[in-house]
PATIZA-159599 format. One record per residue (C-alpha): residue in three letters; chain; x, y, z. Coordinates in Angstrom, 3 decimals, always signed. Each point is the difference from the previous one (the first is absolute). Layout:
N
<site aa="ALA" ch="A" X="X" Y="Y" Z="Z"/>
...
***
This chain:
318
<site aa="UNK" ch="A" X="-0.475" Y="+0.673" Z="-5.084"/>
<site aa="UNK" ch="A" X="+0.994" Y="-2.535" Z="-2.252"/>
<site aa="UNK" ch="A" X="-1.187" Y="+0.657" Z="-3.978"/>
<site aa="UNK" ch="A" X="+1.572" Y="+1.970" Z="-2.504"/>
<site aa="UNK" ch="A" X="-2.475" Y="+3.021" Z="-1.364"/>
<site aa="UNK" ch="A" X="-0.217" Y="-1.803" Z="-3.113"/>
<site aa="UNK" ch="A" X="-1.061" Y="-2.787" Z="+1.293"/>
<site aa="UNK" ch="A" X="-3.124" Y="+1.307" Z="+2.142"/>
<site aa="UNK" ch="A" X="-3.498" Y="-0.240" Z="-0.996"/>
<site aa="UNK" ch="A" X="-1.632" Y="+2.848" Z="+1.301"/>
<site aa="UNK" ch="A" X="-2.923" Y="+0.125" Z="+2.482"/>
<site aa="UNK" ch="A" X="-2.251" Y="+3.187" Z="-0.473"/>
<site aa="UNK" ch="A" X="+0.817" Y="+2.419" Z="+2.718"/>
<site aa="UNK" ch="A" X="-3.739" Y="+0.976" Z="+1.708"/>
<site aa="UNK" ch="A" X="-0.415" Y="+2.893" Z="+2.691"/>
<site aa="UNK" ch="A" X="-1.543" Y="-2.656" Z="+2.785"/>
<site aa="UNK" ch="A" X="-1.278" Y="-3.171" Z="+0.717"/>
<site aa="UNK" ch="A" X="-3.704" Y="+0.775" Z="-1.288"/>
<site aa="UNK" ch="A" X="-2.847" Y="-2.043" Z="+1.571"/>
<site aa="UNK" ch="A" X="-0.196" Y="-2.443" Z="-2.807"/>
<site aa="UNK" ch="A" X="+3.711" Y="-1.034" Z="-0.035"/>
<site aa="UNK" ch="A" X="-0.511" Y="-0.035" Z="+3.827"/>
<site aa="UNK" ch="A" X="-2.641" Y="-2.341" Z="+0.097"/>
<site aa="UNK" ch="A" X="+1.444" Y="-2.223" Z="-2.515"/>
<site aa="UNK" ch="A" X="+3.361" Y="-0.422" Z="+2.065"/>
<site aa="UNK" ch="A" X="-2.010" Y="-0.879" Z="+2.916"/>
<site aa="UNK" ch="A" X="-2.445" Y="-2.376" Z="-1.532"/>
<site aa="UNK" ch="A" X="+3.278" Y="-1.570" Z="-2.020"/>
<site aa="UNK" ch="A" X="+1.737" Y="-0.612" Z="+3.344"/>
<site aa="UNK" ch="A" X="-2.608" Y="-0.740" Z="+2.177"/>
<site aa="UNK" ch="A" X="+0.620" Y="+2.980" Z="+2.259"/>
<site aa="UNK" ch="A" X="-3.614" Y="+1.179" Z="+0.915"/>
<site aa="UNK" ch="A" X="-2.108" Y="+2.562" Z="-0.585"/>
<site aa="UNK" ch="A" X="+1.996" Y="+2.986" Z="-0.215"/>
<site aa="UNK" ch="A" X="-0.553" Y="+2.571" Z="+3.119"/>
<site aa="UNK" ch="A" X="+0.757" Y="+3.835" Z="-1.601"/>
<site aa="UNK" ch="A" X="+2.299" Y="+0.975" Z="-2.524"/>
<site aa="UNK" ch="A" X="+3.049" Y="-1.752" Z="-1.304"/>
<site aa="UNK" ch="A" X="+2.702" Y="+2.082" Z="+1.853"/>
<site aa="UNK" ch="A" X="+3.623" Y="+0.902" Z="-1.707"/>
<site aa="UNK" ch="A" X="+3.287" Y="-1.173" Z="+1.675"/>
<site aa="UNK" ch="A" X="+2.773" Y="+0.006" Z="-1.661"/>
<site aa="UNK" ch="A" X="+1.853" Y="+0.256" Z="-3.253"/>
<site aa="UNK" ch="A" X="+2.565" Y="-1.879" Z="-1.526"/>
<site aa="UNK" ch="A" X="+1.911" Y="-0.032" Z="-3.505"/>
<site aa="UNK" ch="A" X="-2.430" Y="-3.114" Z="-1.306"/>
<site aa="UNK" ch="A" X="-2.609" Y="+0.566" Z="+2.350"/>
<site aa="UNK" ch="A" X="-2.476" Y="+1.957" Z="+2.480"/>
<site aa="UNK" ch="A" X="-0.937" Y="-1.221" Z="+2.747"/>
<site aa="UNK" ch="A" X="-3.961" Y="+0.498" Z="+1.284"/>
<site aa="UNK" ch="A" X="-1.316" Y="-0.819" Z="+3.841"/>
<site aa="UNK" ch="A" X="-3.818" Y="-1.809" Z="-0.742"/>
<site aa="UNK" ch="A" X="-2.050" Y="-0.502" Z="+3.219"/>
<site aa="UNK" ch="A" X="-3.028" Y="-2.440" Z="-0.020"/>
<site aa="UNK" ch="A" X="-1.795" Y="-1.969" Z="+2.126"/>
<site aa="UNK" ch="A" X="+2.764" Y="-3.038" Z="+0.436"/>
<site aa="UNK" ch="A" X="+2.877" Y="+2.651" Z="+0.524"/>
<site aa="UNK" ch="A" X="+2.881" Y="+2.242" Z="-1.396"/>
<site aa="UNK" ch="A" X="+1.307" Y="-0.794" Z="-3.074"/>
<site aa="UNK" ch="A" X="+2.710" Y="+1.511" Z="-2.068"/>
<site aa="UNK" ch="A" X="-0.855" Y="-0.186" Z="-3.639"/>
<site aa="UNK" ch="A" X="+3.033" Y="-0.047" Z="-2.183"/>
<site aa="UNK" ch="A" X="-1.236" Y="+2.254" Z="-3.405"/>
<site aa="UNK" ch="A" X="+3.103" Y="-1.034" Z="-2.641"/>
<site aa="UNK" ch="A" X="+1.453" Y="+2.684" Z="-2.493"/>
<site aa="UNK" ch="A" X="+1.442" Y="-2.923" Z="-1.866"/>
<site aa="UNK" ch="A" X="-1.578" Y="-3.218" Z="-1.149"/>
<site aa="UNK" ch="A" X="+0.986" Y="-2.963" Z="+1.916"/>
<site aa="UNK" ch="A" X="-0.316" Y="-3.712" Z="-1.194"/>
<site aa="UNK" ch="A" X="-1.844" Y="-2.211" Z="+1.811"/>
<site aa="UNK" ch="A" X="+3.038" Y="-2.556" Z="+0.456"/>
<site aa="UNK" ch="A" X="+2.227" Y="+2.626" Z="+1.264"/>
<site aa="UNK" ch="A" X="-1.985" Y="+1.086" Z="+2.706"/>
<site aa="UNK" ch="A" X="-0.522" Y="-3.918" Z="+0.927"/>
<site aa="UNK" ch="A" X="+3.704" Y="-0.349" Z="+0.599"/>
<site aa="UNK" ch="A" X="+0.211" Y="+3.039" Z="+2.040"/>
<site aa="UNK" ch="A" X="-3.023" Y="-1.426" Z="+2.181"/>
<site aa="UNK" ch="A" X="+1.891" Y="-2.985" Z="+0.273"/>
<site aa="UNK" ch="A" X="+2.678" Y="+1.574" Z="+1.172"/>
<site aa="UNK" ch="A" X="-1.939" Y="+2.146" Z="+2.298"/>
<site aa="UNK" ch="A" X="-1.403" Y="-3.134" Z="+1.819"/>
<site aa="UNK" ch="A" X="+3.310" Y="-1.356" Z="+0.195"/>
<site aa="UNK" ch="A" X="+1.473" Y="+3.259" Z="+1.916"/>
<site aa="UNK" ch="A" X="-3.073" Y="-0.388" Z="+1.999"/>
<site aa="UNK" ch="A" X="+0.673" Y="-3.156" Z="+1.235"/>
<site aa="UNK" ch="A" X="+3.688" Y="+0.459" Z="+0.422"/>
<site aa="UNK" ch="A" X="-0.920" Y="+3.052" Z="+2.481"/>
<site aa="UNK" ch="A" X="+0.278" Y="+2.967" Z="-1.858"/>
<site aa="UNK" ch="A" X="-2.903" Y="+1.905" Z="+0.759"/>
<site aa="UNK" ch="A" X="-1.742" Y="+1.745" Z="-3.174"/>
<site aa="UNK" ch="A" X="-3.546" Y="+0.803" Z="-0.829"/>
<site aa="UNK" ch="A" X="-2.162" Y="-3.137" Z="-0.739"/>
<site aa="UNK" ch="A" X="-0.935" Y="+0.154" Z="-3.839"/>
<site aa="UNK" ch="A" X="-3.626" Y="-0.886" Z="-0.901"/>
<site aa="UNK" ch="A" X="-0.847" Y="-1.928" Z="-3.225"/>
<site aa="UNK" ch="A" X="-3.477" Y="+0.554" Z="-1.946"/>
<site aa="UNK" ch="A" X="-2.728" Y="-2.546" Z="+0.908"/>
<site aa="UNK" ch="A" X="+0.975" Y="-2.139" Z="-3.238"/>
<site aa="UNK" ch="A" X="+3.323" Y="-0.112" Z="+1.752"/>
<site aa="UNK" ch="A" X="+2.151" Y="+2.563" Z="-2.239"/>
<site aa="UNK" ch="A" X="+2.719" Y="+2.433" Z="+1.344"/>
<site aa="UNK" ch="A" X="-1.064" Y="+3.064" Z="-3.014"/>
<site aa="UNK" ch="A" X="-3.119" Y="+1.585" Z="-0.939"/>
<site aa="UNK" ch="A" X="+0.169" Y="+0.329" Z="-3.644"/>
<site aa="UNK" ch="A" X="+3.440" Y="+0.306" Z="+0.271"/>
<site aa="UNK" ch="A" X="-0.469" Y="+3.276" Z="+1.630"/>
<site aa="UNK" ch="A" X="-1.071" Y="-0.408" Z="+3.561"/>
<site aa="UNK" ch="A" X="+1.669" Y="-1.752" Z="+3.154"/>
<site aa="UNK" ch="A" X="-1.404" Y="-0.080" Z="+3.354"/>
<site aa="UNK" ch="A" X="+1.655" Y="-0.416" Z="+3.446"/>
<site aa="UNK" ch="A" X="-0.977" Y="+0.597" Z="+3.845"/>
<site aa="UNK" ch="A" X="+0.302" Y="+3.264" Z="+1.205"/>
<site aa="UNK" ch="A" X="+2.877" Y="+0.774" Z="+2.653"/>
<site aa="UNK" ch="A" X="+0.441" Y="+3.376" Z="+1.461"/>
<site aa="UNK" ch="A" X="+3.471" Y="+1.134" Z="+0.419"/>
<site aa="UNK" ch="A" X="+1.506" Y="+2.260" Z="+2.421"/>
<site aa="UNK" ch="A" X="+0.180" Y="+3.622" Z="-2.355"/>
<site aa="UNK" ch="A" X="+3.357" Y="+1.409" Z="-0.610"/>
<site aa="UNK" ch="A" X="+2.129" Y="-2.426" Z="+1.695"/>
<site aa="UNK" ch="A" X="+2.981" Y="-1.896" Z="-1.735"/>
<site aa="UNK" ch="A" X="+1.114" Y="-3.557" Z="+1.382"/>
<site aa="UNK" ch="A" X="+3.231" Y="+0.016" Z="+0.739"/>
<site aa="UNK" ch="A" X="+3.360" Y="-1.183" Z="-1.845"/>
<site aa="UNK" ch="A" X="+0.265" Y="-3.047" Z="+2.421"/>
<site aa="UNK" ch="A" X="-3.721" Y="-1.078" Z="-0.767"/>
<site aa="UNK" ch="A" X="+0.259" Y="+0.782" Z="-3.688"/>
<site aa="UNK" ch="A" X="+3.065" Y="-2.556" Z="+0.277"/>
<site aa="UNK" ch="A" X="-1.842" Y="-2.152" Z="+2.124"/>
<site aa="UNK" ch="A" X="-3.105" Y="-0.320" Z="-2.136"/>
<site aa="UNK" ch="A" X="+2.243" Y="-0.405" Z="-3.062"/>
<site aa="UNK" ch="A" X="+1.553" Y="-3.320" Z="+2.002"/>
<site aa="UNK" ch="A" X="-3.571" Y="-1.786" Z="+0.171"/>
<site aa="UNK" ch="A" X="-0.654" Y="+1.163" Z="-3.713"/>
<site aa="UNK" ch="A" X="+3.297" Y="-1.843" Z="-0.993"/>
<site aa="UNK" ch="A" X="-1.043" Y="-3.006" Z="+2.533"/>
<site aa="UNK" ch="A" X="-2.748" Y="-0.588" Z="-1.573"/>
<site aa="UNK" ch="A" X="+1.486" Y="-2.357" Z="-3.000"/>
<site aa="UNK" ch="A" X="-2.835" Y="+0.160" Z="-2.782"/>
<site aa="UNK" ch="A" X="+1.164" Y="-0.941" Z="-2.973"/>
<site aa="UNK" ch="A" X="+0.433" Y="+2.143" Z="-2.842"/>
<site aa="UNK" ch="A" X="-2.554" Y="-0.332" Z="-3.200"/>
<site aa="UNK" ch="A" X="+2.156" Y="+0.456" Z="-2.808"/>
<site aa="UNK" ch="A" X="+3.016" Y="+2.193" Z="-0.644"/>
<site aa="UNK" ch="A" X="+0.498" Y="+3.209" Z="+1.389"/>
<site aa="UNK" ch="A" X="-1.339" Y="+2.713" Z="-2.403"/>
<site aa="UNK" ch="A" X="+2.049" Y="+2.503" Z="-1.660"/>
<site aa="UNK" ch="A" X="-1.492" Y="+2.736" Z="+1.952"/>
<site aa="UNK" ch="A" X="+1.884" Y="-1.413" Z="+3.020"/>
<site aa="UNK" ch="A" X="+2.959" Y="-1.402" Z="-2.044"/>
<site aa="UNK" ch="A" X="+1.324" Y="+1.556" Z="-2.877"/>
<site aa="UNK" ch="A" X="+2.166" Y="+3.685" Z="-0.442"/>
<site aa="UNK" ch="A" X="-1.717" Y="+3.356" Z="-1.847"/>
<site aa="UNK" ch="A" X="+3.565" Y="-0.087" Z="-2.084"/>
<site aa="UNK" ch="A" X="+1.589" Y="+3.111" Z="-1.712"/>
<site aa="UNK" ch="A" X="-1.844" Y="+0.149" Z="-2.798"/>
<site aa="UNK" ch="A" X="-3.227" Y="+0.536" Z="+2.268"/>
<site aa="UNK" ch="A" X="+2.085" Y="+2.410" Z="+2.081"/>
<site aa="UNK" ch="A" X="+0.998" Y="+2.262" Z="-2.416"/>
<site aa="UNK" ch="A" X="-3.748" Y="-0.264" Z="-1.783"/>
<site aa="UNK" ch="A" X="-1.410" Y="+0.609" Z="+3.278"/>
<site aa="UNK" ch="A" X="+2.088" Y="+3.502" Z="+0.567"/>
<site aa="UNK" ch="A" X="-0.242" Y="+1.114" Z="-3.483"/>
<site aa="UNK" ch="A" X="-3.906" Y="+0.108" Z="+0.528"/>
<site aa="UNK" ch="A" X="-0.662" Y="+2.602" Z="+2.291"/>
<site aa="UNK" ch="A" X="-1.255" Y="+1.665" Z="+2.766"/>
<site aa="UNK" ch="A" X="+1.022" Y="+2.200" Z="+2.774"/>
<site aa="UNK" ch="A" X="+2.280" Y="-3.243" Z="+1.720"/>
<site aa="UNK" ch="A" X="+1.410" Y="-0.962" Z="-3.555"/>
<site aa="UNK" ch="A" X="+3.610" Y="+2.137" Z="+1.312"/>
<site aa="UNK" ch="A" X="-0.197" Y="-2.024" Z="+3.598"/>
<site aa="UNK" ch="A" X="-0.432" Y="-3.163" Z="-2.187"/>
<site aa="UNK" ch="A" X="+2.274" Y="+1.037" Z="-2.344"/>
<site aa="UNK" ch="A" X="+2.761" Y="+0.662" Z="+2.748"/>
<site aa="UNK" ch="A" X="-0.741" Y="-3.637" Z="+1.747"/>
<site aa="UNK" ch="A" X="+0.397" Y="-2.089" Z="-3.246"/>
<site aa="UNK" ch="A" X="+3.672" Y="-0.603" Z="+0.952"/>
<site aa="UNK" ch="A" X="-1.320" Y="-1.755" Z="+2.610"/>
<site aa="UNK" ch="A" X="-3.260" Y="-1.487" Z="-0.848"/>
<site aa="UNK" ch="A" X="+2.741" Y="-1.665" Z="-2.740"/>
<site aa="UNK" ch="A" X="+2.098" Y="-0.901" Z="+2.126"/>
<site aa="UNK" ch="A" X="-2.643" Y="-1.834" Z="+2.257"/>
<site aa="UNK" ch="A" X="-1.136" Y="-1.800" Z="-2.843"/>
<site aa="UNK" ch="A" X="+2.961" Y="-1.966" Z="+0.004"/>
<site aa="UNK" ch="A" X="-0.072" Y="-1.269" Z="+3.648"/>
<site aa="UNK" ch="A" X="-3.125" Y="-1.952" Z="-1.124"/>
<site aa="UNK" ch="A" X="-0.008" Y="-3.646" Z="+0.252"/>
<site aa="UNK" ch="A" X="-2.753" Y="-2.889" Z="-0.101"/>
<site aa="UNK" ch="A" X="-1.655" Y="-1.109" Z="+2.706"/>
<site aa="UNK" ch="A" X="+0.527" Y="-3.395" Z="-1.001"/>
<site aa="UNK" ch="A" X="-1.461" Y="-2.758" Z="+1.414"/>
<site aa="UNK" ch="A" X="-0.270" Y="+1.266" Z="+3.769"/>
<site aa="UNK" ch="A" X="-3.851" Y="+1.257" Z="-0.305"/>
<site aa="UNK" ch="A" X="-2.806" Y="-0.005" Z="+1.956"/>
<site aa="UNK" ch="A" X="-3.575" Y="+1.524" Z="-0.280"/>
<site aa="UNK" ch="A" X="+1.114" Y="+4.240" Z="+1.635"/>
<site aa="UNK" ch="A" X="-2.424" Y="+2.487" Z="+0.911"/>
<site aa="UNK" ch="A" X="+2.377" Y="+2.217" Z="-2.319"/>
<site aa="UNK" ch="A" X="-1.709" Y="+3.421" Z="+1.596"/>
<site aa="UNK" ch="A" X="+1.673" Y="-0.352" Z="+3.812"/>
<site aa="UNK" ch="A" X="+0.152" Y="+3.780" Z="+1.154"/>
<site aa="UNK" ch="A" X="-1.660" Y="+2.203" Z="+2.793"/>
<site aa="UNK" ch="A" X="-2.800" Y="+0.821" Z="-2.143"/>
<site aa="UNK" ch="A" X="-1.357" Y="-3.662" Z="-0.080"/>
<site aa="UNK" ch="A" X="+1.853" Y="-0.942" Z="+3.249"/>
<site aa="UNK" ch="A" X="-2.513" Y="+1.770" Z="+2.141"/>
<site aa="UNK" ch="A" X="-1.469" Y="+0.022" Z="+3.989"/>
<site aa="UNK" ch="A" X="-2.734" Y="-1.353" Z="+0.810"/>
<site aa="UNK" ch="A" X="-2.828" Y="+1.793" Z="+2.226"/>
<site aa="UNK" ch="A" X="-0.390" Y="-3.087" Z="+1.881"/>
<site aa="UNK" ch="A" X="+3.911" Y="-0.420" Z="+0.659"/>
<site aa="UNK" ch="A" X="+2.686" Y="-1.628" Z="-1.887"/>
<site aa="UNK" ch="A" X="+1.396" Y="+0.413" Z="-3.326"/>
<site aa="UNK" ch="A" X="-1.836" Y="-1.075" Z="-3.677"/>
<site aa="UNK" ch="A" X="+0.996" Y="-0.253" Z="-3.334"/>
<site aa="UNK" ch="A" X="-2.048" Y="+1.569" Z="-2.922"/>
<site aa="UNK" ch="A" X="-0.530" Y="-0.133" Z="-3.438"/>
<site aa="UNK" ch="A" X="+0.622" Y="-3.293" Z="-1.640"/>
<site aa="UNK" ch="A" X="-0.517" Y="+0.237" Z="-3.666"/>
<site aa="UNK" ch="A" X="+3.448" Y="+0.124" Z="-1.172"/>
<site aa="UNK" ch="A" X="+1.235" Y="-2.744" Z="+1.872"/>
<site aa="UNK" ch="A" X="+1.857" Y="-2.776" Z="-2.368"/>
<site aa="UNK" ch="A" X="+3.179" Y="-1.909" Z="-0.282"/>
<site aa="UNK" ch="A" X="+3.133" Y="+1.950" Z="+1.181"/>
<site aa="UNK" ch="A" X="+3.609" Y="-0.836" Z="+2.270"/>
<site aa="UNK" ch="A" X="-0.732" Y="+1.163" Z="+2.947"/>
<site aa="UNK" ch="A" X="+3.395" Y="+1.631" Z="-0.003"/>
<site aa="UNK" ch="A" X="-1.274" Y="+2.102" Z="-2.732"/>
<site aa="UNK" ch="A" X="-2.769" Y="+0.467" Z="+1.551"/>
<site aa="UNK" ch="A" X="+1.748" Y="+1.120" Z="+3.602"/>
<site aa="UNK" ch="A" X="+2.473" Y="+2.404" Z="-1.716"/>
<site aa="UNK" ch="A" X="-2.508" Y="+1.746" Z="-1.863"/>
<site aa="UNK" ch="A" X="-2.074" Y="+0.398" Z="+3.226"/>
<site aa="UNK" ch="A" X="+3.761" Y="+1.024" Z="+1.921"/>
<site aa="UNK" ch="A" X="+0.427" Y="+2.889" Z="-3.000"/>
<site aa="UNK" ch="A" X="-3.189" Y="+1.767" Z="+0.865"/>
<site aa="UNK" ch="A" X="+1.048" Y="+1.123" Z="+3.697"/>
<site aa="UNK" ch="A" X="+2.895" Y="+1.993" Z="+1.467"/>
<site aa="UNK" ch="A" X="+2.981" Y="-1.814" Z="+0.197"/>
<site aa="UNK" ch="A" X="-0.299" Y="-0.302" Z="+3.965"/>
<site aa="UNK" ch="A" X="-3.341" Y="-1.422" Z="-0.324"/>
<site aa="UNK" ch="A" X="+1.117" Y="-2.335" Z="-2.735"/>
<site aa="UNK" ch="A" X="+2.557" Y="-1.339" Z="+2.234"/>
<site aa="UNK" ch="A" X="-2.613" Y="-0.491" Z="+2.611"/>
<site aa="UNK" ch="A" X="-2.719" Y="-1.334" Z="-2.380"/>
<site aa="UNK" ch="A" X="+3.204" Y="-2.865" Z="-0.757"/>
<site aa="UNK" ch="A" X="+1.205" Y="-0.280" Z="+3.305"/>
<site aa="UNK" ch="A" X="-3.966" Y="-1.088" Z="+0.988"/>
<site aa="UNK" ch="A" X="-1.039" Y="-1.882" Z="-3.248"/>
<site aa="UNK" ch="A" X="+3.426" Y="-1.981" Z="+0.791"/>
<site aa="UNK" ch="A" X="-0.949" Y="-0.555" Z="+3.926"/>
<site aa="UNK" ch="A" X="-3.333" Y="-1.369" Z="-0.992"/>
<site aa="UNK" ch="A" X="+0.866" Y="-2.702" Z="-1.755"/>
<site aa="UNK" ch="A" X="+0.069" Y="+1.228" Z="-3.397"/>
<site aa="UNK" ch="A" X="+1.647" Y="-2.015" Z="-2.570"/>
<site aa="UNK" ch="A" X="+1.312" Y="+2.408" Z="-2.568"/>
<site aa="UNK" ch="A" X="+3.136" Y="+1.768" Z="+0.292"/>
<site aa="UNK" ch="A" X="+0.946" Y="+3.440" Z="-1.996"/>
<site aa="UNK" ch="A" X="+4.365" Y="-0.255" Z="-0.860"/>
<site aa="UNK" ch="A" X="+0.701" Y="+1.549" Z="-3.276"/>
<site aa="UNK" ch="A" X="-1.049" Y="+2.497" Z="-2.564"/>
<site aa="UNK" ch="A" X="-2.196" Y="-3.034" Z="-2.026"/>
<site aa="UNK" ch="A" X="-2.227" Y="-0.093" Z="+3.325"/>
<site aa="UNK" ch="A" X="-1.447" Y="+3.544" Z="-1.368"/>
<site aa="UNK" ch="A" X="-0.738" Y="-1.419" Z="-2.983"/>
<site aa="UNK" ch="A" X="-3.933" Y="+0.525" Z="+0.080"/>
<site aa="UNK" ch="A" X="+0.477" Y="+3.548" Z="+1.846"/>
<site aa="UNK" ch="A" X="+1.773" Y="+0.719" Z="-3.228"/>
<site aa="UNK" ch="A" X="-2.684" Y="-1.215" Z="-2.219"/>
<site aa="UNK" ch="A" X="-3.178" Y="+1.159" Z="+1.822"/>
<site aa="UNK" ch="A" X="+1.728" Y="+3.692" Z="+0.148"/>
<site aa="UNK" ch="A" X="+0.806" Y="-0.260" Z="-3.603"/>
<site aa="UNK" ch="A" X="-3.758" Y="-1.130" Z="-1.245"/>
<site aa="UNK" ch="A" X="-1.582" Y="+2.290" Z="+2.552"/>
<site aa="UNK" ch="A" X="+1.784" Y="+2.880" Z="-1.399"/>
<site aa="UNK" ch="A" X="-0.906" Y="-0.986" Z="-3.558"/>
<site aa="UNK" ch="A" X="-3.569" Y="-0.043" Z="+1.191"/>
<site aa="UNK" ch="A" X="-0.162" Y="+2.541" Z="+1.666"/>
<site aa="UNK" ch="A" X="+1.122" Y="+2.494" Z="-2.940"/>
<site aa="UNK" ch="A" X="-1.651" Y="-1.415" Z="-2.390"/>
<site aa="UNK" ch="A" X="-3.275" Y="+0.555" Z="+1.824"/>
<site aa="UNK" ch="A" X="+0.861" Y="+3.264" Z="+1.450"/>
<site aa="UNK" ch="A" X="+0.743" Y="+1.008" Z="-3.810"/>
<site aa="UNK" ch="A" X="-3.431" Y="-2.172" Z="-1.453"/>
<site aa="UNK" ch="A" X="-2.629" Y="+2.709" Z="-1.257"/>
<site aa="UNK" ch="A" X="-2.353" Y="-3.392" Z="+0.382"/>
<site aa="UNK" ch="A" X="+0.447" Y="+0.364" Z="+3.787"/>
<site aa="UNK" ch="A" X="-2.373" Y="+1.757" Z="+2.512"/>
<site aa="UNK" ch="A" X="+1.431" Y="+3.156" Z="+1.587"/>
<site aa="UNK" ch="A" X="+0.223" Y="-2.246" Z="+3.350"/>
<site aa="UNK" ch="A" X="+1.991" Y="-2.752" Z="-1.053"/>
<site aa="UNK" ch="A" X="+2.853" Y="+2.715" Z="-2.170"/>
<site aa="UNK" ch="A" X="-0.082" Y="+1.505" Z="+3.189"/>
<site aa="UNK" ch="A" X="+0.552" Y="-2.728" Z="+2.145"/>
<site aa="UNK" ch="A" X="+2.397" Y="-1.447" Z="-2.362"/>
<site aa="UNK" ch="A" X="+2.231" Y="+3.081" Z="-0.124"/>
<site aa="UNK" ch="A" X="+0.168" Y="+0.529" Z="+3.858"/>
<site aa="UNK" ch="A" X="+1.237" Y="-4.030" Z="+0.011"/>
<site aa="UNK" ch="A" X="+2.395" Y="+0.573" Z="-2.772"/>
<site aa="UNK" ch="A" X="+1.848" Y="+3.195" Z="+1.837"/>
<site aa="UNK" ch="A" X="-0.129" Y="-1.983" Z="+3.833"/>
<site aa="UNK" ch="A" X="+1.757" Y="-2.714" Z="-2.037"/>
<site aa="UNK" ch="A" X="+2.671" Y="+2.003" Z="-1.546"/>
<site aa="UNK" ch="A" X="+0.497" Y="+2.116" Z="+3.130"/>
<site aa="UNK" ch="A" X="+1.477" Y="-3.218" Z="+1.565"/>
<site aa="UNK" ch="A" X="+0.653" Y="-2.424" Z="-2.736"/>
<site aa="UNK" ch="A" X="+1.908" Y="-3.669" Z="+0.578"/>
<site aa="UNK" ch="A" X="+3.305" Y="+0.740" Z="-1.007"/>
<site aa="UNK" ch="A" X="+3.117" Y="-2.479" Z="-0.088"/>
<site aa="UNK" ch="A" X="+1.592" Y="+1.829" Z="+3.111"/>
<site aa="UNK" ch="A" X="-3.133" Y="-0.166" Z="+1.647"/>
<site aa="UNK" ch="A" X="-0.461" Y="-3.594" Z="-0.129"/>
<site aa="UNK" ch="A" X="+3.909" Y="-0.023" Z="+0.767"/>
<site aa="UNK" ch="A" X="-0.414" Y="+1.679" Z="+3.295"/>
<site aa="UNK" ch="A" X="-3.075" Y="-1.957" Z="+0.988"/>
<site aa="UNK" ch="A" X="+2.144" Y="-3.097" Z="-0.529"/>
<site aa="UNK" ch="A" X="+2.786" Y="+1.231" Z="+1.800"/>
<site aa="UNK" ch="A" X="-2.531" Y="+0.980" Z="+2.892"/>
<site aa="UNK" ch="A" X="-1.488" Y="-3.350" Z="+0.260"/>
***
C-alpha cells in the first residue's frame, strides 16, 4: 500500500459483485459471457479480490477500494510484462478491448491461477524470486514517492500517541525508537529501478500447477532494491532472513544489505503503515470491517516492531 489516507479517493464499498457490474467487467474486457455468479477471493487493504467464470475461462477481477489513475496502472503493466519476459512467473494481466489496464478507475482484470491453500514458499524461494525481481532492470518513472521515502518524524509520533486508542501506551512506549529509526533514513539516491515494493509470503505464493508466482502488482514503482530487500529481510525470523539473503545473494541478485541506511524503507513503510493504520482504526467514517482489520494490523505491528537493535542483529547475522 502506497497512499497516504488523505490522499485516497474513495471507492464505494458494495456487499458483491451484482450482475450488472459483472456483466460490465466482462463485456469491458472481453472475457465472455459470464457462467454463474461472480465468486469472492480475497481481500486486501486497497482491494478485494473476486473469481468470475465465463465461457473463455477463469478470471480474477480486481474490485479497487481506492481510485487508481489510468497512467499508474500503465506503468505497473509495463512492468508486469517486463517481469514476464525476464522469467518471473506472475498472473497475465488483461487490458479492456479499447486496450486500457482500469475500468473506470475501479476495476482490473487478470487470469485466474489457483494456488496451493495454506502453504508458504519458503525463505530460499522468497529470496530467490526477489533475485529475478531485482534482475529485471525496468527503469524507474519518476522519483520514489514519499510513501516509500520519507520519515513519520516526532512531531507525527507524539501526535499519533496522544490520539488514542487501546495501543496508544504500546506506541507511546516505542517512540524512543520509532525516533530513533527516523534518523537512520537516507535517500535512495540515484540507484533505482522500477520494485514490486510488496515482496512477502502473502504475494509470493505456490502455484497449483507447480512452481512459485508472484502476486499483486499495483504498488510496484521506483525503489533501491536494497531497500526493497531489507524491508522484505525485516518481515521474517532472523534465521529465515539470513536464508532469504544467503539465496537472493546465490541467485544472482545484485543488491547487497551492509548498514543501518539499507533499512531505510522498512523504516518508512512501518512508520506510514502505523499512521494509517490508527487513523483508520480510530475514523468513525470507516466500516466496522476495515477499524477492525486496521486495529488487528496495528497490534501484530507493534507486537514485533523494527527496532534499531533489531536491524543491528540482522546485520550482524548476515
Amino acid at each position: 500500500m502506497a497512499a497516504s489516507e488523505d490522499s485516497m479517493a474513495r471507492v464505494p464499498w458494495g456487499g458483491i459483485v451484482d450482475d450488472e457490474a459483472k456483466r460490465a467487467v466482462a463485456r469491458a474486457y472481453g472475457l465472455g459471457e459470464p457462467v454463474g455468479p461472480a465468486v469472492y477471493a480475497a481481500r486486501g487493504e486497497l482491494g478485494r479480490i473476486w473469481r468470475l467464470d465465463t465461457g473463455r475461462g477463469s478470471w480474477a477481477v480486481k474490485e479497487l477500494l481506492v481510485s487508481a489513475e489510468e497512467s499508474a496502472a500503465r506503468q505497473d503493466a509495463a512492468f508486469q510484462l517486463a517481469a514476464g519476459k525476464a522469467g518471473v512467473r506472475l498472473p497475465r494481466h488483461v487490458t479492456t478491448v479499447e486496450g486500457d489496464v482500469l475500468l473506470d478507475g475501479r476495476w482490473r482484470v487478470y487470469e485466474w491461477v489457483d494456488l496451493v491453500p495454506g502453504e508458504v514458499v519458503t525463505a530460499a524461494e522468497l529470496g530467490v524470486v526477489t533475485a529475478g525481481l531485482h534482475g529485471v532492470g525496468h527503469p524507474a518513472t519518476g522519483p520514489v514517492v514519499p510513501w516509500f521515502a520519507e520519515p513519520v518524524g516526532r512531531d507525527a509520533w507524539e501526535e499519533l500517541a496522544a490520539a488514542g486508542g487501546e495501543w496508544a501506551p504500546t506506541l507511546e512506549r516505542a517512540l524512543a525508537d520509532l525516533v530513533a529509526l527516523d534518523s537512520l533514513v537516507a535517500s535512495p539516491g540515484s540507484s533505482i529501478t522500477t520494485c514490486h515494493r510488496d515482496v512477502n509470503v502473502e504475494n509470493v505464493c505456490r502455484a497449483a500447477g507447480g512452481g512459485v508466482i508472484v502476486l499483486d502488482w499495483e504498488n510496484c514503482g521506483p525503489a533501491r532494491p536494497a531497500f526493497e530487500l531489507a524491508g522484505i529481510l525485516v518481515d521474517l525470523p532472523l534465521e529465515d532472513a539470513v536464508a532469504a539473503y544467503r539465496a537472493y545473494r546465490g541467485a544472482g541478485g545484485p543488491a547487497v544489505v551492509a548498514e543501518p541506511a539499507d533499512f531505510s524503507m522498512a523504516i518508512v513503510v512501518q512508520g506510514h503503515l502505523l499512521e494509517f493504520y490508527a487513523r483508520r482504526a480510530l475514523s468513525p467514517e470507516e466500516s466496522d470491517e476495515n477499524r477492525g482489520r486496521a486495529r488487528a494490523r496495528l497490534h501484530a505491528m507493534l507486537d514485533r516492531p523494527l527496532t534499531p537493535a533489531r536491524i543491528d542483529r540482522i546485520l550482524a547475522a548476515l
